[in-house]
MIKOLVEX-601506 format. One record per residue (C-alpha): x, y, z; residue in three letters; residue number from 1. Coordinates in Angstrom, 3 decimals. Example, Ala and Ser with C-alpha at 12.3 -4.5 7.8 and 13.67 -1.06 7.14 Angstrom:
REM MIKOLVEX-601506
[site [12.300 -4.500 7.800] ala 1];
[site [13.670 -1.060 7.140] ser 2];
This chain:
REM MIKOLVEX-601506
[site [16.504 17.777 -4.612] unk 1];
[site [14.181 17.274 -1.746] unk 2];
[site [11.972 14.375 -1.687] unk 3];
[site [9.067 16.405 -1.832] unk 4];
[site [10.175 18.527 -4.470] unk 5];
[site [10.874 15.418 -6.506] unk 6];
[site [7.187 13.898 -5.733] unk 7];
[site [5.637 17.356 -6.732] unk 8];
[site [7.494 17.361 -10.229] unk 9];
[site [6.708 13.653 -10.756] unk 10];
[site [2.647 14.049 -10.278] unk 11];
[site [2.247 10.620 -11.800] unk 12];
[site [3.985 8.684 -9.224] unk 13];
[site [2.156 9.935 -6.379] unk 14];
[site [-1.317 9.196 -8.058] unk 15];
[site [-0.455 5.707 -9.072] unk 16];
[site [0.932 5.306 -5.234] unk 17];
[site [-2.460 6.588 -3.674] unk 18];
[site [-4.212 4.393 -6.335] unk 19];
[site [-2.300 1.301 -5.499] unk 20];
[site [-2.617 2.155 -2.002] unk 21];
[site [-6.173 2.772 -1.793] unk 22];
[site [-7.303 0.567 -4.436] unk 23];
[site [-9.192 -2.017 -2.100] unk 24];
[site [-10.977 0.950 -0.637] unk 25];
[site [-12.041 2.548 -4.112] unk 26];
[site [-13.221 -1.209 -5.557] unk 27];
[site [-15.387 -2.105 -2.367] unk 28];
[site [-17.293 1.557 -2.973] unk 29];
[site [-17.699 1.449 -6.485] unk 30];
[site [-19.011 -2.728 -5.750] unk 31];
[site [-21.033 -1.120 -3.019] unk 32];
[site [-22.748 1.925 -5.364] unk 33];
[site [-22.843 -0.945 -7.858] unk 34];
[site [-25.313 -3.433 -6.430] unk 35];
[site [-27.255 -0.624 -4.664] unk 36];
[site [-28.057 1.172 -8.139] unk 37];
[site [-28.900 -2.495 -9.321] unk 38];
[site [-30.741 -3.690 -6.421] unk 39];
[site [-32.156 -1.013 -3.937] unk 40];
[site [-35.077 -2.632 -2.667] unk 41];
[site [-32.808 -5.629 -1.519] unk 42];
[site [-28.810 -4.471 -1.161] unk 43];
[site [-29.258 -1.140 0.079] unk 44];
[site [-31.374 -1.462 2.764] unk 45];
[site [-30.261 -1.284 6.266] unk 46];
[site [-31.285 -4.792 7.356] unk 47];
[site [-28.784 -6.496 4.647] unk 48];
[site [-26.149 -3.846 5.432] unk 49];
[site [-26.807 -4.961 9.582] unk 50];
[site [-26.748 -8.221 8.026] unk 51];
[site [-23.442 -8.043 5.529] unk 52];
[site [-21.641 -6.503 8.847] unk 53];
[site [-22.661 -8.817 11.531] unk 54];
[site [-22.361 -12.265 9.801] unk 55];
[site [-18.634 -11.084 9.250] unk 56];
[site [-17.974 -10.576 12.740] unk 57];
[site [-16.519 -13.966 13.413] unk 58];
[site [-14.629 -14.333 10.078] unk 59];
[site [-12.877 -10.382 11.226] unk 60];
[site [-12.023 -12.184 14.706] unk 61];
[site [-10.191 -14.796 13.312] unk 62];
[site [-8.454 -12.867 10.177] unk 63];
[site [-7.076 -10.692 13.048] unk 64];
[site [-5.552 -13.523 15.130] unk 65];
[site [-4.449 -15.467 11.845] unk 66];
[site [-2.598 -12.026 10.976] unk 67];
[site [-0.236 -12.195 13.713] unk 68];
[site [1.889 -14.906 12.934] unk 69];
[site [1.700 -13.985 9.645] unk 70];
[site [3.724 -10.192 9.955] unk 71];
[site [6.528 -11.994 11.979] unk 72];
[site [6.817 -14.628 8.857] unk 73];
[site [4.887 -17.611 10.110] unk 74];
[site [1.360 -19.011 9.291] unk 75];
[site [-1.635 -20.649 11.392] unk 76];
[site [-3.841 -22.520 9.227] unk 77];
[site [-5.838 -23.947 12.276] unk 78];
[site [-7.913 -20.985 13.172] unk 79];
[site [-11.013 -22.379 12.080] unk 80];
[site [-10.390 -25.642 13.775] unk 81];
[site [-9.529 -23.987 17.027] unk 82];
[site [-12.652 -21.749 17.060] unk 83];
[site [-14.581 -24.792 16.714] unk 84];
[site [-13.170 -27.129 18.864] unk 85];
[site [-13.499 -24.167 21.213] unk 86];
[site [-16.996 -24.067 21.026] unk 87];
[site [-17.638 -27.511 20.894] unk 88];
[site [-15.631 -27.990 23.897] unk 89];
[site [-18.151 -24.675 25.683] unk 90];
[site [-20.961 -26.407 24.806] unk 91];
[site [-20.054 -29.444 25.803] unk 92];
[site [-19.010 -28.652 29.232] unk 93];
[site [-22.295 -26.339 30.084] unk 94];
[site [-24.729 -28.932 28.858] unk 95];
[site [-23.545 -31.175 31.230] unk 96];
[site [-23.651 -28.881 33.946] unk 97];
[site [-20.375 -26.734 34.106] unk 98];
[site [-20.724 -23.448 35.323] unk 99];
[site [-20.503 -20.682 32.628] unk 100];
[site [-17.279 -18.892 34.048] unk 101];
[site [-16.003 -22.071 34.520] unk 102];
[site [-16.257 -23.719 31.082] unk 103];
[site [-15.666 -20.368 29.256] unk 104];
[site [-12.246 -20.381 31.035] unk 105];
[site [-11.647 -23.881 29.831] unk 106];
[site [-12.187 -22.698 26.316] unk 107];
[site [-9.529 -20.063 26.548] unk 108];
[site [-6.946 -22.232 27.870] unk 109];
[site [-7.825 -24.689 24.895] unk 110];
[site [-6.930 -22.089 22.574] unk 111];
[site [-3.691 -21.619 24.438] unk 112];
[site [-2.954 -25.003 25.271] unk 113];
[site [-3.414 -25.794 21.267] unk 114];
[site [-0.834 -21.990 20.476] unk 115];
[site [1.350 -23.340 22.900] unk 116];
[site [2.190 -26.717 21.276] unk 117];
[site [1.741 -25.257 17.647] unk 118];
[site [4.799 -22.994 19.054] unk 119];
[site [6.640 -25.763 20.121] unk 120];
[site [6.847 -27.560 16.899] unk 121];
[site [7.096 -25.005 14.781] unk 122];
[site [9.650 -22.952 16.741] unk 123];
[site [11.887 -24.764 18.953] unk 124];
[site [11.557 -28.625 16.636] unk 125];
[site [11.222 -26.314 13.425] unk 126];
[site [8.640 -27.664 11.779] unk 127];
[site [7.358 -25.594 8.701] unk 128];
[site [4.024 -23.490 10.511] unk 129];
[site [2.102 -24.415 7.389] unk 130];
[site [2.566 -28.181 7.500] unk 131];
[site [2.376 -28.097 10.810] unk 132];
[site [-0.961 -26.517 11.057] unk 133];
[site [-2.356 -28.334 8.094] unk 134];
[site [-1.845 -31.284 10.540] unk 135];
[site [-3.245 -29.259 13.416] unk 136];
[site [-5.959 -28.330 11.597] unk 137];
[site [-7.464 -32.107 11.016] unk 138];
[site [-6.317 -33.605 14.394] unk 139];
[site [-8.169 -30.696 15.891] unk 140];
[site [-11.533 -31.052 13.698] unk 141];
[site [-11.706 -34.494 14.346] unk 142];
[site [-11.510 -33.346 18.552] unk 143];
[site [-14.593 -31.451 17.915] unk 144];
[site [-16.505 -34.360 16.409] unk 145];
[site [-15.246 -36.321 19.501] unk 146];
[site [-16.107 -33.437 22.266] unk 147];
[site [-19.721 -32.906 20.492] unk 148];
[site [-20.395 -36.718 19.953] unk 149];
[site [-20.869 -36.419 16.623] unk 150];
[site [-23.272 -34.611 16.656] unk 151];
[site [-24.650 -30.505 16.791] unk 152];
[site [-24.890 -29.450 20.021] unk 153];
[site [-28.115 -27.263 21.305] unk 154];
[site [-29.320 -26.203 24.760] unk 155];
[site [-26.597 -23.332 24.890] unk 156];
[site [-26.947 -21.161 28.014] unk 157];
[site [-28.715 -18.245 27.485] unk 158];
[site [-25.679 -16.229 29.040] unk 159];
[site [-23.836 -17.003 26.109] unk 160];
[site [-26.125 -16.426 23.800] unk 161];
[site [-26.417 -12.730 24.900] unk 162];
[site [-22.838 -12.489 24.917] unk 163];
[site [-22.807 -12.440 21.417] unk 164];
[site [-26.475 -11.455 20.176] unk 165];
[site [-27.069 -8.437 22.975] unk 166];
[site [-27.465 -5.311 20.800] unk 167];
[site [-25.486 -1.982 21.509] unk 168];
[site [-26.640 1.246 19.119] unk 169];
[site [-28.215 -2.198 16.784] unk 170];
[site [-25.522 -3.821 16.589] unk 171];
[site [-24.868 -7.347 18.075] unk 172];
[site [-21.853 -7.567 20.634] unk 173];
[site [-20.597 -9.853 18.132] unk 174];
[site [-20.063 -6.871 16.042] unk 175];
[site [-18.194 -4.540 18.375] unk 176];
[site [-15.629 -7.454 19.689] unk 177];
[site [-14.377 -7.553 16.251] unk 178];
[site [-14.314 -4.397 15.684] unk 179];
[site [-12.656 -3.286 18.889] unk 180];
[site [-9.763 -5.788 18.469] unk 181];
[site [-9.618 -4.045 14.752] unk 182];
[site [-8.538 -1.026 17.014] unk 183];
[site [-6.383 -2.779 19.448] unk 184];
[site [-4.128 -4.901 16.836] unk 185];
[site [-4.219 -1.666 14.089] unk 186];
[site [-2.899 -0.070 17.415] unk 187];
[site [-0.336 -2.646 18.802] unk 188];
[site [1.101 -3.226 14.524] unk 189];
[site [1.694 0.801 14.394] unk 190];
[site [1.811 2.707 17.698] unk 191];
[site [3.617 0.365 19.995] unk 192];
[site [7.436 -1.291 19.906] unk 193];
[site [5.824 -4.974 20.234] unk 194];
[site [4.423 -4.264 16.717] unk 195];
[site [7.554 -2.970 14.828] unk 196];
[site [9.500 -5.930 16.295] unk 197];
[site [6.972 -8.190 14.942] unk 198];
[site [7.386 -6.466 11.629] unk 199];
[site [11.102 -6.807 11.703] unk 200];
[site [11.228 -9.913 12.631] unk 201];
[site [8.855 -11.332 9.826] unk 202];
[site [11.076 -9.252 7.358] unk 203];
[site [14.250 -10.582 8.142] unk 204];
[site [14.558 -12.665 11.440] unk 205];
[site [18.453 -13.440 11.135] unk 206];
[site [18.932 -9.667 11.266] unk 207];
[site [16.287 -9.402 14.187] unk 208];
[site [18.233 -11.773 16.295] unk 209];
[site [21.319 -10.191 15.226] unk 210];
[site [19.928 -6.739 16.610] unk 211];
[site [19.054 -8.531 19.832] unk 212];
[site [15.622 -9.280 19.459] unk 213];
[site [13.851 -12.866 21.145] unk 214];
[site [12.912 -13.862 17.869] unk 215];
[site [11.907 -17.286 19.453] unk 216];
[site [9.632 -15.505 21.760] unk 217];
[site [7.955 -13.541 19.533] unk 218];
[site [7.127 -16.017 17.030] unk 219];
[site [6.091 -18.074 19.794] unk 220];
[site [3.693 -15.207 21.366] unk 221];
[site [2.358 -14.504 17.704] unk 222];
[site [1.185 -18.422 17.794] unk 223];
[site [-0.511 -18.572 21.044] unk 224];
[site [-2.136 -15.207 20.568] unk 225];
[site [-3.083 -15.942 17.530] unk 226];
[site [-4.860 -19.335 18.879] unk 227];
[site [-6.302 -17.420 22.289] unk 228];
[site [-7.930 -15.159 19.510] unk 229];
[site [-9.241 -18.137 17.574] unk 230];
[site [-11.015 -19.627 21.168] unk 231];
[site [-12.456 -16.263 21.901] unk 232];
[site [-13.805 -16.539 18.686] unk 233];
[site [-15.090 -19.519 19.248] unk 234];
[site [-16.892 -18.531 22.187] unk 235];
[site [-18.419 -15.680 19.835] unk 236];
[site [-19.850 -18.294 17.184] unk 237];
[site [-21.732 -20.304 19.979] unk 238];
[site [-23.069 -17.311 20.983] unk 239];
[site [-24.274 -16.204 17.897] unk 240];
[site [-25.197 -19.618 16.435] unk 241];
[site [-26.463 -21.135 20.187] unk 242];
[site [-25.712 -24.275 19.002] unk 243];
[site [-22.412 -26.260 18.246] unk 244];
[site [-21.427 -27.647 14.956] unk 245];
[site [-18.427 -29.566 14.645] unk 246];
[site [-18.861 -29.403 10.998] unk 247];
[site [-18.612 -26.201 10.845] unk 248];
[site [-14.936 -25.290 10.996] unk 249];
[site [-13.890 -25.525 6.838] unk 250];
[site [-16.047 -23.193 6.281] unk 251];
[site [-14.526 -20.513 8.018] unk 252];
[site [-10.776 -21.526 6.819] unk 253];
[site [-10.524 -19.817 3.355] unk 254];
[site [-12.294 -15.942 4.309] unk 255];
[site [-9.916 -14.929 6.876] unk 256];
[site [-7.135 -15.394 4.890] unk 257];
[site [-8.528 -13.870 1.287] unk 258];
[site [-9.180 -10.826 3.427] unk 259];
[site [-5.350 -10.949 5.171] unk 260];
[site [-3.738 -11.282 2.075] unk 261];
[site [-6.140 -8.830 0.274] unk 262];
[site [-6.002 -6.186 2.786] unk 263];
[site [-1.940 -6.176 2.902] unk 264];
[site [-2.442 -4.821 -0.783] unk 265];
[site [-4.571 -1.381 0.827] unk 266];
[site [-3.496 0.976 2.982] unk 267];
[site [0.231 0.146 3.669] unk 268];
[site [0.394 -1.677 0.414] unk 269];
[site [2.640 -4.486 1.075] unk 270];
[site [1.777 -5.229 4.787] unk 271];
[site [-0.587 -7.117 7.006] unk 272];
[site [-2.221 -4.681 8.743] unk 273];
[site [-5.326 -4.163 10.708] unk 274];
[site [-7.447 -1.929 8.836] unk 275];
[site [-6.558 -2.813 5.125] unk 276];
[site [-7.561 -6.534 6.142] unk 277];
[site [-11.136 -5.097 7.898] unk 278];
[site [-12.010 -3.124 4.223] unk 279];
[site [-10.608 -6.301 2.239] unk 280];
[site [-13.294 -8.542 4.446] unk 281];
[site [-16.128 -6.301 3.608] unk 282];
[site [-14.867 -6.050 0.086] unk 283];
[site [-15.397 -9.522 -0.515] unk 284];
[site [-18.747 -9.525 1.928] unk 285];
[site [-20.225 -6.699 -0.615] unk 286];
[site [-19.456 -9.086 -3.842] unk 287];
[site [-20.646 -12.229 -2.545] unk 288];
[site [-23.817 -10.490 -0.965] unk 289];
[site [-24.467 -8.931 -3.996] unk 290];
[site [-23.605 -11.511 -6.705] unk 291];
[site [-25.939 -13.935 -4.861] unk 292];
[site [-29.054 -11.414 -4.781] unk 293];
[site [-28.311 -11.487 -8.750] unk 294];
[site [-29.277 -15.415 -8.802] unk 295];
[site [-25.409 -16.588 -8.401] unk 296];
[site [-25.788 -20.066 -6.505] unk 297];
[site [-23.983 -20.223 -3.031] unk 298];
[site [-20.709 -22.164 -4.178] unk 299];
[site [-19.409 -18.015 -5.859] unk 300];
[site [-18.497 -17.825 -2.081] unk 301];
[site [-15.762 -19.946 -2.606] unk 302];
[site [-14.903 -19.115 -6.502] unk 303];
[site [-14.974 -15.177 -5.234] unk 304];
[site [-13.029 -15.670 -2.211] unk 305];
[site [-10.253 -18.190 -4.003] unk 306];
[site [-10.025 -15.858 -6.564] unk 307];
[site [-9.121 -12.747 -4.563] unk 308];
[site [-6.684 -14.585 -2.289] unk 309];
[site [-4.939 -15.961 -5.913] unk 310];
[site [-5.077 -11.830 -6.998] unk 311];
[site [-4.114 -10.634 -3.847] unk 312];
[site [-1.170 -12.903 -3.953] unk 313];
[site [-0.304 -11.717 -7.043] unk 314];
[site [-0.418 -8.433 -6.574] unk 315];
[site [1.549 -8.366 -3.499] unk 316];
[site [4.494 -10.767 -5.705] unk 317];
[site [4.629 -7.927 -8.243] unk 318];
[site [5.017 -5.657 -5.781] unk 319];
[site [7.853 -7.224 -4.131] unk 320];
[site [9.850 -8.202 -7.653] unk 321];
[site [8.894 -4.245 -8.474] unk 322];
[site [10.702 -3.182 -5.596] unk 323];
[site [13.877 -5.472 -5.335] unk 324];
[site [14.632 -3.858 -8.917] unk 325];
């Protein structure tokens, strides 16, 4: 029997599997319908939606890099500490006089100086990528606090700030970076080769080598590019905020990775992947937003977004013991 033929006689399965697979998609609209029904003079109004989009932009830049070590089995818990020691070390360098091209490109090769030795650890010494960031994570916060003095940096060239806050069809730039790399990594993960060896490496790396695969390599790519990302966020956040807080990185370290782990359980259930992680963001964006216009108090940002990353693990755990049966 062809596998079509068995699909259409089995109606049951194939709901269940568009369910499953859309289910992100299908909670984030009813959420969305939800709080606009409930509140429509403050939800559904186009300066929260503008709002809702564009505060995400940052958290979407780094969920994206953090993603990439993630599909080839690895993890990179130091996002958040390398977008802000990124743009402490921008603002830094232009308040005391660097020139904007200049200290922009130092911020970049931060980000890859700090993938580089992440790589090194974790890939040629072994080290286990979630200790190892852990560890990069608090040496790197405490660089901030030492690049900014201690203290939040203002005076942020306007150059910058326009780099991030310049408007295009009402949107900030912000905005379109992160959703333009949603493009570009949705397009390397499923149109290019780079993205299905990344895949079959993080599935089973033994048998990757084996194939003839640089295993080594691309782990160590998915580190630094996942870091590079991280700066370039960094530079983003400056823009946006025009002013450098060191303090700021922990608050950025839990969303990206709710809306990773969340969005592997939409669209190709069961895999990072670009777009499923963008919807899972939003997701969680639309229940915070709304839950606080209800009168929630501002620590449900946490609560909500712990306890989707605990569900989305979850979920993707029964998944995997459902299909090893």
């Amino acid at each position: 029997m062809a596998l079509t033929e068995a699909v259409a006689g089995r109606p049951g399965i194939a709901w269940r599997g568009w369910v499953s697979r859309y289910a992100v998609v299908i909670v984030a609209v009813v959420l969305f319908i939800g709080f606009s029904v409930l509140y429509p003079d403050t939800f559904a109004t186009t300066g929260n939606l503008k709002a809702m989009v564009n505060t995400q932009s940052v958290v979407l830049l780094l969920a994206l890099g953090a993603s990439i070590p993630i599909l080839v089995g690895d993890i990179d818990f130091s996002v958040s500490a390398v977008m802000t020691g990124a743009a402490a070390l921008l603002a830094a360098l232009t308040i005391a006089g660097v020139p904007v091209l200049i200290a922009v490109l130092a911020a970049l090769v931060f980000g890859l100086v700090v993938g580089a030795v992440n790589a090194f650890f974790i890939v040629s010494v072994g080290v286990d990528s979630l200790v190892l960031t852990l560890g990069s994570l608090i040496a790197l916060g405490g660089m901030a606090y030492a690049a900014t003095g201690s203290q939040i940096l203002t005076g942020v060239p306007h150059s910058l700030v326009e780099f991030s806050r310049h408007e295009v069809f009402g949107l900030p730039a912000a905005t379109w970076y992160a959703w333009i790399l949603v493009v570009v990594v949705w397009y390397v993960y499923e149109r290019t080769p780079l993205g299905r060896y990344l895949l079959f490496t993080g599935g089973n790396p033994e048998a990757a080598r084996l194939s003839g695969l640089p295993v080594a390599r691309l782990r160590a790519g998915a580190l630094i590019a996942c870091a590079l990302i991280a700066a370039f966020a960094g530079i983003v956040l400056l823009g946006q905020m025009g002013a450098a807080d060191p303090g700021s990185g922990p608050s950025y370290l839990l969303q990206p990775f709710a809306a990773i782990f969340l969005g592997a359980t939409a669209v190709k259930a069961g895999q990072v992947n670009a777009w499923g992680t963008m919807i899972a963001l939003y997701l969680l964006t639309i229940g915070i937003t709304g839950m606080q216009l209800a009168g929630a108090q501002a620590w449900v940002n946490n609560v909500f977004n712990g306890l989707a990353l605990i569900l989305a693990i979850t979920v993707a755990k029964l998944a995997s013991g459902k299909a090893n049966r």
